[in-house]
N, C-alpha and C positions, 0 to 999 in steps of 0.2 A: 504494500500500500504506500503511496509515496505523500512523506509529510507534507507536503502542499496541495495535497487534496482538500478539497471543503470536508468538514466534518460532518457525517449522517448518524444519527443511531437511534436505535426505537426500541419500544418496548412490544412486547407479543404475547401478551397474556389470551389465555383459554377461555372464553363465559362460560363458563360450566359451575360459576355459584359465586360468591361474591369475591369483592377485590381483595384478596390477603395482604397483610402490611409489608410481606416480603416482596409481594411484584410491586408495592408501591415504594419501597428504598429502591427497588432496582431500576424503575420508571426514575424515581429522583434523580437515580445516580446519571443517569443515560443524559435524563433533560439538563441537568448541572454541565455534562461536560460538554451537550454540544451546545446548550444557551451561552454559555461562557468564552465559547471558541467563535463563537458567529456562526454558528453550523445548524443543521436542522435536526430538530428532535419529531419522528416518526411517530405515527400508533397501529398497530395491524392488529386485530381481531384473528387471534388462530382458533376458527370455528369451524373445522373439519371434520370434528366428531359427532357428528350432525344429533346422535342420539340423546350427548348429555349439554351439549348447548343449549342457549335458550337468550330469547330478543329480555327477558329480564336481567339477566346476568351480564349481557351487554353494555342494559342503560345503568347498571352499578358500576362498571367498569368507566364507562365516561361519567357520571356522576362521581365517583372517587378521584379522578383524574382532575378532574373540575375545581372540587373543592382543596386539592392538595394546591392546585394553583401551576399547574403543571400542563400548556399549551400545547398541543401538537400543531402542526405545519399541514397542510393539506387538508383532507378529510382522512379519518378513518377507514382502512382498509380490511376487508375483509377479504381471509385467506382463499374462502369457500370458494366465491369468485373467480378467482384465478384458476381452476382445474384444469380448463383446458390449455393453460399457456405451460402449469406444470407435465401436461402428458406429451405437451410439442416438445421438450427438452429431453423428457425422457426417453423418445423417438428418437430425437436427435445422439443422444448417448449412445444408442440402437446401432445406429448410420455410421456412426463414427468408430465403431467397434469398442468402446468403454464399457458396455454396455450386451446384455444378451437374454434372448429368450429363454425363460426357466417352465416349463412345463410338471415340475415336480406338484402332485395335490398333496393338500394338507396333511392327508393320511400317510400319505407316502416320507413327508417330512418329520412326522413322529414318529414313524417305525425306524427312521434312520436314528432319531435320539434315544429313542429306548433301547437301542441296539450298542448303540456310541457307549449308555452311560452304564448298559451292563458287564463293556467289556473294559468299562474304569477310562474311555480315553473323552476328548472334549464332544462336547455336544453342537458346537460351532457347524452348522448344516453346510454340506459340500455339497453342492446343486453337480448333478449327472450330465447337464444340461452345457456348461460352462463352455468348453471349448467342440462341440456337437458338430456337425456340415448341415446348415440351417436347409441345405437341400432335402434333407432326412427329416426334418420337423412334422410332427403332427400339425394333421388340422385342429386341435383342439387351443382352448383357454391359457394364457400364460401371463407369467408378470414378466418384469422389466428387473435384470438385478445390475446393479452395478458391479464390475470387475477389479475387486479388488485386489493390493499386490498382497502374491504370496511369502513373500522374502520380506527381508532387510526391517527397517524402522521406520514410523511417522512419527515428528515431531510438531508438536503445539505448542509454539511460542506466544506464548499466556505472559500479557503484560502484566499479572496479578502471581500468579499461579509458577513463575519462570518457564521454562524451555519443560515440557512435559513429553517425556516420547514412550510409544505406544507401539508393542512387536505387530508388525503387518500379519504376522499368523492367529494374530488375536481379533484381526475383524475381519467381518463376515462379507458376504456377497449380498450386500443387504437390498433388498425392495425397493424400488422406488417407484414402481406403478403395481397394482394390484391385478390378479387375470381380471378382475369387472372392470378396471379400469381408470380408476381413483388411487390421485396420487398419494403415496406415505407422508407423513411427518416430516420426515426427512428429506427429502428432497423438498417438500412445498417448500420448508425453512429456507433452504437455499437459494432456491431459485427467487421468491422475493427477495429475502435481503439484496439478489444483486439485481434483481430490476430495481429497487427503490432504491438503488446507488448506497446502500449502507459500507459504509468506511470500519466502524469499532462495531464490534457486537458485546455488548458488556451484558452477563447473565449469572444466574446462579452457577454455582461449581457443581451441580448437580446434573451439572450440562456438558460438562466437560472432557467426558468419553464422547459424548455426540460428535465432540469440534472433532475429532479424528475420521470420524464415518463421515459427519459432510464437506471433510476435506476431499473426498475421494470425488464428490457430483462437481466442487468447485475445480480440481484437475482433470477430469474426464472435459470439460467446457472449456479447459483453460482460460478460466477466469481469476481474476486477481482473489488473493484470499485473507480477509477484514483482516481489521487488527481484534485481537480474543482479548477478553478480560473479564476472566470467570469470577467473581464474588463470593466470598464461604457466604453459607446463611446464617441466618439469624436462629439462635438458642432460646430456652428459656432459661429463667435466672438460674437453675438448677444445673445449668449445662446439656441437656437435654432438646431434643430435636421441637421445635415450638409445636404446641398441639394445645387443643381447648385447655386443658387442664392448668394453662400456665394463664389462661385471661383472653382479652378479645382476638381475636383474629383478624378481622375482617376492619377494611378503613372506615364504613361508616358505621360501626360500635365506636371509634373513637372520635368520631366528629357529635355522635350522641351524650356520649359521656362528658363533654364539655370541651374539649382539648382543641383550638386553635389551631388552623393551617400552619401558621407561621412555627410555631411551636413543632408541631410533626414536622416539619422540612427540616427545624435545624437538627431534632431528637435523631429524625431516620440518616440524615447524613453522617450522625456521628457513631451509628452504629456499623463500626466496620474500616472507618473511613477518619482519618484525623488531620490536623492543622497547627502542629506543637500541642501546647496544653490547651487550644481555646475551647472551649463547652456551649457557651453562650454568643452567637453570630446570627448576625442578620439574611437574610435568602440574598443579598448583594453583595456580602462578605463571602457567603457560600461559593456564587456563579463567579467569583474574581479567583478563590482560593482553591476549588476542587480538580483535582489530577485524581490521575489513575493510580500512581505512585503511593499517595497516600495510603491507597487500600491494603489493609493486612490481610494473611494468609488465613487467620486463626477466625470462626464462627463467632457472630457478636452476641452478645446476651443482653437479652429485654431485660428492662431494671425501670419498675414504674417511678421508681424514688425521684430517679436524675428526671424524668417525662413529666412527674409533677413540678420540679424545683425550674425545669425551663419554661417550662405552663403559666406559672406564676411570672417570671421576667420577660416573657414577650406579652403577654396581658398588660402588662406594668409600661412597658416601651411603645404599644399599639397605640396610633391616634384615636382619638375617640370617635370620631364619625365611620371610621376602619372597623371599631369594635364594634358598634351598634350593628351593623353588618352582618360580622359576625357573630353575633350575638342570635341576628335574626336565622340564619339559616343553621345552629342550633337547636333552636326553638322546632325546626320544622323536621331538623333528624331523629330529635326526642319525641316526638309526635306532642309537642308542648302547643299553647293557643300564640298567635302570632302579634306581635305588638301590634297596635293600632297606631295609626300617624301621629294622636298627641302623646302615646307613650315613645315614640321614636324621639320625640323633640325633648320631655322632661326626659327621658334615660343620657342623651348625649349630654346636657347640659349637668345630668349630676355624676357623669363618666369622671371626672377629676376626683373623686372620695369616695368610688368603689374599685377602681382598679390596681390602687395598691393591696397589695398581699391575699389578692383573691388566685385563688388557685385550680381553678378552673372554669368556665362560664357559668357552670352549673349555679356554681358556690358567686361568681358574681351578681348573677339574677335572683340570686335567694337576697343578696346586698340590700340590690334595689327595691324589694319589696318596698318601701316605702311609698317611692314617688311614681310604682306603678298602679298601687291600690287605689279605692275609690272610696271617700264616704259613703255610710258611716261604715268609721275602722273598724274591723272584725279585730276585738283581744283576744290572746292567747292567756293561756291559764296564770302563767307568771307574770302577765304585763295587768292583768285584771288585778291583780293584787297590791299593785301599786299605788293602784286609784280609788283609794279610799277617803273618806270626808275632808281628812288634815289634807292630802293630798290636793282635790279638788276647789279647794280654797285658796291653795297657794298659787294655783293655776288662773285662780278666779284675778288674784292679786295680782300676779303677774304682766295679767293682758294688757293692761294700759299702759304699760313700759315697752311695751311689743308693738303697741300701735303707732305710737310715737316714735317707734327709734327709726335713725335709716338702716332699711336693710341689704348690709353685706356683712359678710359670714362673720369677721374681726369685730366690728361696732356689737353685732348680737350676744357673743360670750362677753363682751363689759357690761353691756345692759345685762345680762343674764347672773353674770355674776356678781354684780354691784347690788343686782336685788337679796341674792343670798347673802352677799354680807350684810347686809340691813335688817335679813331678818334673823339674822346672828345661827343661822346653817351653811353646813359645808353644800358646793355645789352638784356634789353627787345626788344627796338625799332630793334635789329638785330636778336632776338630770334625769330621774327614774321615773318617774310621772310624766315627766314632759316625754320620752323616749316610745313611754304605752300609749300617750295620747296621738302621737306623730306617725307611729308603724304600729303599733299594736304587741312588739314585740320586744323584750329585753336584751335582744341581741340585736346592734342595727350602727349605721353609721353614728358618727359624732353629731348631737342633737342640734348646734349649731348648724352644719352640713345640711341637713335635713330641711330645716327653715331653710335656709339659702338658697336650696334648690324648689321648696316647694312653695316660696316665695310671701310674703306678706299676709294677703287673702285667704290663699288655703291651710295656711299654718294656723291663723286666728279661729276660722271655720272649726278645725281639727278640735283645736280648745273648746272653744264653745260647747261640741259636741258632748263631751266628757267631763265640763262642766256642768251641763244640764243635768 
């Protein structure tokens, strides 16, 4: 591949059930190196397996892509589509002699392995067919196998993985058209990647025996063959291959749970993939800093600990009109009710005294209860206890210091406190009533805040309320 090619690379995930967070690091990683290089990030739909795909599993698939903030170039490609352009290659393999008709039936390829594996030797099927006088061929059904070498060694120079070489007796004369006539896996991979000009194929390591087998369809065409950079996967904190048992899976359980694009971009890039000590970077610090280089050999481990502790610092560094945003299309992964336009407007403006040390949107929007609720305030068991006669009097007392004062957040804790020390109480004992009267709750922003945001009129109302 010559370093002054544009850079291509894409990701090719299967609809066959929702987006895993592993094809979505590997979607990141792809879109990081080729956003970052000027180059184009791809998306192919490999839906071949006609039985376990599904148009739902798709729209999850662009739906996670979406909200991870992760663009593709073109439209979405679908593998299915292409069949007949993958059977003209396979022909063409054919023609060029790479390639040969295998007339072996299935049964016949089983009796060869049970035979192989009772007399201890490999099971690796040696087609009968391979080097035949096609003048002798049956008229019957046949696939297309590729000819692969019997000798010597392939190697796969794994920008990630190093120089990985593979005995040529260890692969097979593999399929690449089926006798019905539908192309493998294998070759489809191929033969896209080099119509859609792909340059780096960055994939799991779990793919990594493949790079040998479709080295064989990219030499049989003699076409140029990508640059590889296989990826360990991702672990559970156990060390352990990720499975339910370790937590979500799937990208939109984590966009439900509360957890921020921005947050998943920098969390998933640093699973695997590092920049000296940094933990905490922005998606433009990312697209400047990510190579391939960085990526270690060694499987990364899920760790909710660091996913919450970045949760919280990009919540804290997002602009506020950003988060209300996101905030909304939360709302609609959790199957939550959607803000309404004047909750869009009081949430932004009271965004400054909920997004520190909230640590995940969930836990934001519980914040906000406040200035999302509606007269009259529904109390909770502990904030009802607050508001007792002595309480309700002090509230009573207070108002006329509240109507008069000018309100911004500073002037209201003087006024507020000026009046507890007058009445020779600390301003907690007044901050407690005011806090059940304002949210209904004992857990809630700074009661100052509160006013501030919910402004003169509705603050007095609130009182009123709970004076009556």
């Amino acid at each position: 591949m010559s370093d002054t090619a544009p850079v291509v690379t894409r990701i090719a995930p299967s609809p066959t059930g929702f987006m895993h967070i592993g094809t979505a690091r590997t979607a990141l990683f792809n879109w990081l190196y080729a956003r970052g290089r000027g180059g184009k990030f791809l998306l192919r739909i490999e839906d071949t397996d006609a039985a376990r795909s599904s148009p739902e599993a798709t729209q999850a698939i662009l739906d996670g892509m979406r909200w991870m903030g992760l663009d593709w170039d073109g439209d979405a490609v679908s593998q299915s589509a292409n069949a007949p352009r993958h059977a003209e290659v396979a022909h063409q393999m054919l023609a060029n002699g790479s390639a040969y008709k295998c007339f072996s039936t299935q049964a016949e390829i089983e009796v060869f392995r049970e035979t192989a594996r009772a007399a201890g030797h490999s099971t690796l099927f040696q087609s009968p067919w391979r080097d035949v006088d096609p003048a002798t061929h049956p008229a019957a059904p046949f696939a297309i196998r590729v000819k692969a070498p019997t000798e010597g060694t392939t190697v796969i120079r794994d920008t990630v993985q190093g120089d990985v070489t593979i005995r040529n007796d260890h692969l097979d004369d593999m399929i690449c058209l089926r006798s019905d006539g539908t192309p493998t896996y294998m070759l489809a991979v191929v033969v896209d990647d080099h119509d859609m000009g792909v340059t780096h194929v960055i994939r799991g390591d779990d793919h990594l025996n493949n790079a040998a087998r479709q080295m064989l369809v990219y030499r049989a065409m003699e076409w140029a063959v990508p640059v590889w950079a296989h990826i360990p996967l991702i672990h559970g904190e156990d060390g352990k291959k990720l499975s339910k048992r370790h937590g979500a899976l799937g990208v939109h359980e984590y966009q439900a749970m509360g957890y921020p694009a921005s947050a998943m971009r920098n969390y998933l890039a640093r699973l695997g993939w590092s920049h000296g000590d940094d933990e905490f970077f922005t998606t433009a610090q990312a697209l400047e800093w990510f190579d391939l280089g960085g990526i270690g050999k060694s499987p990364a481990r899920l760790d909710f600990k660091k996913l919450a502790s970045l949760t919280g610092q990009h919540i804290a560094a997002t602009e506020d009109a950003a988060l209300v945003t996101e905030l909304q299309g939360y709302l609609a992964a959790a199957d939550l009710a959607p803000l309404s336009d004047t909750q869009v407007i009081v949430l932004e403006r009271a965004m400054y005294c909920l997004k520190e040390r909230a640590k995940n949107l969930s836990e934001l929007i519980d914040k906000a209860h406040f200035c999302l609720t509606s007269r009259p305030i529904e109390q909770d068991v502990k904030s009802a206890k607050s508001l007792d006669s002595a309480a309700s009097s002090l509230l009573s007392e207070l108002t006329p210091h509240l109507q008069n004062a000018s309100w911004d957040r500073d002037n209201l804790e003087v006024v507020v406190a000026g009046f507890s020390e007058s009445k020779g109480i600390g301003l907690g004992k007044l901050a407690q009533p005011l806090r059940a009267a304002l949210a209904g709750r004992t857990a809630t922003p700074s009661v100052f805040d509160m006013m501030h945001v919910l402004g003169r009129d509705e603050t007095l109302a609130r009182l009123a309320d709970v004076i009556d």
